[in-house]
N, C-alpha and C positions, 0 to 999 in steps of 0.2 A: 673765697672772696671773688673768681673771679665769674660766677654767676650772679653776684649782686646787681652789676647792670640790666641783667634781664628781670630779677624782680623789681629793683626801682626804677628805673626806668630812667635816671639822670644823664643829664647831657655833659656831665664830667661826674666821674669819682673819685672824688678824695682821700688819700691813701695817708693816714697820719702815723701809721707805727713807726715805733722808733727806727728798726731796722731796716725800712724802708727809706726811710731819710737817711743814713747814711751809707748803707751798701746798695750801689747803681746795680749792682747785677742782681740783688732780690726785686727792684724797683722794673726790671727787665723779662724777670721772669714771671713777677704778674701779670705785665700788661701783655707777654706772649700766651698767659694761659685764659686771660679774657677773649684776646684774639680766636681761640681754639675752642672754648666752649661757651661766647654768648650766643645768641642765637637772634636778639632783635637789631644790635647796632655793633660791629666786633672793630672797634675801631682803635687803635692802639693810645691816640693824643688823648682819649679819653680820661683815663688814670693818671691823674700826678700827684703831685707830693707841693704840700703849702708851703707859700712864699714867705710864713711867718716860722718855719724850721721846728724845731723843739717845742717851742713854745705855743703851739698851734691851739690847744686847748683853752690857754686863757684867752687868747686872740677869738677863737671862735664864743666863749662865754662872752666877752665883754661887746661882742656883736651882736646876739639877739636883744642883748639889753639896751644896747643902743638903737638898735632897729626901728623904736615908736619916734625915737627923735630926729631921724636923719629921713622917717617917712614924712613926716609935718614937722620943720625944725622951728615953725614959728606956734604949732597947737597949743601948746604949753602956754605961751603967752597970750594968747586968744581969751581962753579957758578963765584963766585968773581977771583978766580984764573984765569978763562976765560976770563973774563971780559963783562961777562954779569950783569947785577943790580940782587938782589935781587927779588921775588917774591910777 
């Protein structure tokens, strides 16, 4: 896991295991072993753990699917005004 930053390349990674959400010192011990073998950005604040706990899975499901609506939260009604269907 913790050469993942160097193949994605993100400017945070997201750590959703369970075990990492509740024992700090696994949550410690990756962000020191990304430290030790990225090689593009070794930066510790990188790696966290979501603000949505447990549940991060639906939390992240119920985000892409909302993603087209909070991108154009008025398309939707554009669309129908026109009298085009829905996407």
């Amino acid at each position: 896991m913790a050469l993942l930053p160097d193949v994605c390349s993100p400017w945070v990674l997201l750590v959703t295991r369970q075990s990492s959400l509740l024992d700090v010192s696994h949550r410690e011990e990756t962000r020191s072993a990304a430290v030790t073998f990225c090689h593009v950005r070794a930066d510790r604040e990188r790696i966290v753990v979501p603000h949505a706990g447990p549940a991060v899975l639906p939390v992240a499901a119920g985000t892409v699917l909302l993603n087209p609506l909070f991108g154009a939260p008025f398309g939707g009604l554009v669309r129908l005004r026109q009298g085009s269907s829905p996407a």
